[in-house]
N, C-alpha and C positions, 0 to 999 in steps of 0.2 A: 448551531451546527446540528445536523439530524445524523445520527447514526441506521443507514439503511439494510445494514450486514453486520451480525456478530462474528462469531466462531465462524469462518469460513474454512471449508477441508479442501485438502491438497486435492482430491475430484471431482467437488465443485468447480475449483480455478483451477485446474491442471497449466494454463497457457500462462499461468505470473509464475511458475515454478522456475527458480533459476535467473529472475531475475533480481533480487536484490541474493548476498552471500553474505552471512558471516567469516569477519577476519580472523585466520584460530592466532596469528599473534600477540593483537591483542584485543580483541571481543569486539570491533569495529565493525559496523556493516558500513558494508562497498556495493556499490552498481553491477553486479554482473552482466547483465546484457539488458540493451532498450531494444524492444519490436517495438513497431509503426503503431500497430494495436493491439488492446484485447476485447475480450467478448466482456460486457454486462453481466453479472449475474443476475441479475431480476428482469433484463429483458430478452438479452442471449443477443442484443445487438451489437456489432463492431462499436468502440468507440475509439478514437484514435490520440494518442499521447501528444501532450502538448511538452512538458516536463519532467523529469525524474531528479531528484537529489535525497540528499540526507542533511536532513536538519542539523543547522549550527548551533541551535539554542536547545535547551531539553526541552522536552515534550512528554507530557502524559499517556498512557494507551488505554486509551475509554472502555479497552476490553479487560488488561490484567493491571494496570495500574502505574506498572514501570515508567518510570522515569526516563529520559535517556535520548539518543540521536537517532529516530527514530526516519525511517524516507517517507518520500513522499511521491505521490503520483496525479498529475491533474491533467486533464483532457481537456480537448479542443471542444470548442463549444457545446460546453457542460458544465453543471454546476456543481459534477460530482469530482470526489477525488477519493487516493487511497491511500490509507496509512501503511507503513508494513510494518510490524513493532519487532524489536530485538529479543524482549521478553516471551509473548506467547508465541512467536513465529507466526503469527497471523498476518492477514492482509485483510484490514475494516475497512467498507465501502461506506462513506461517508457524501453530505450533500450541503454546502453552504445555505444556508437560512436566514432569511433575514427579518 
């Protein structure tokens, strides 16, 4: 796996704002809203969403470390996808590698 985005800022991606939430119940993140697309950040092109969940298993965050149910976001004919982590509030633009 290639990590192609670290720290990304809420004005870099303004358009993934809002869609994943944390639960203030109990510290769960939930699916807030799916759009059809968003933009690339390193190309600024449409890419269009194939998937969105939250992981069942824990998962790592290659950026602060946290453990935890972290979502996930993969696009349609692309090999990229994005974490969104609980811990940093970030969303890492990541690329399958083989």
């Amino acid at each position: 796996m290639e990590y192609i985005s670290k720290l990304v800022t809420p004005d870099e991606l303004p358009f993934l704002n809002g869609m994943f939430v944390i639960s203030s119940d109990d510290g769960s993140l939930l699916i807030a809203d799916r759009p059809d697309w968003v933009r690339d950040p390193m190309t600024g092109q449409r890419v269009y969403i194939d998937q969105m969940w939250i992981s069942e298993l824990d998962v790592k965050c290659p950026i602060c470390g946290l453990t935890g149910h972290h979502g996930f976001i993969t696009f349609r004919e692309s090999e990229k996808f994005v974490i969104a982590c609980t811990g940093c509030k970030n969303f890492i633009w990541a690329r399958v590698t083989s």
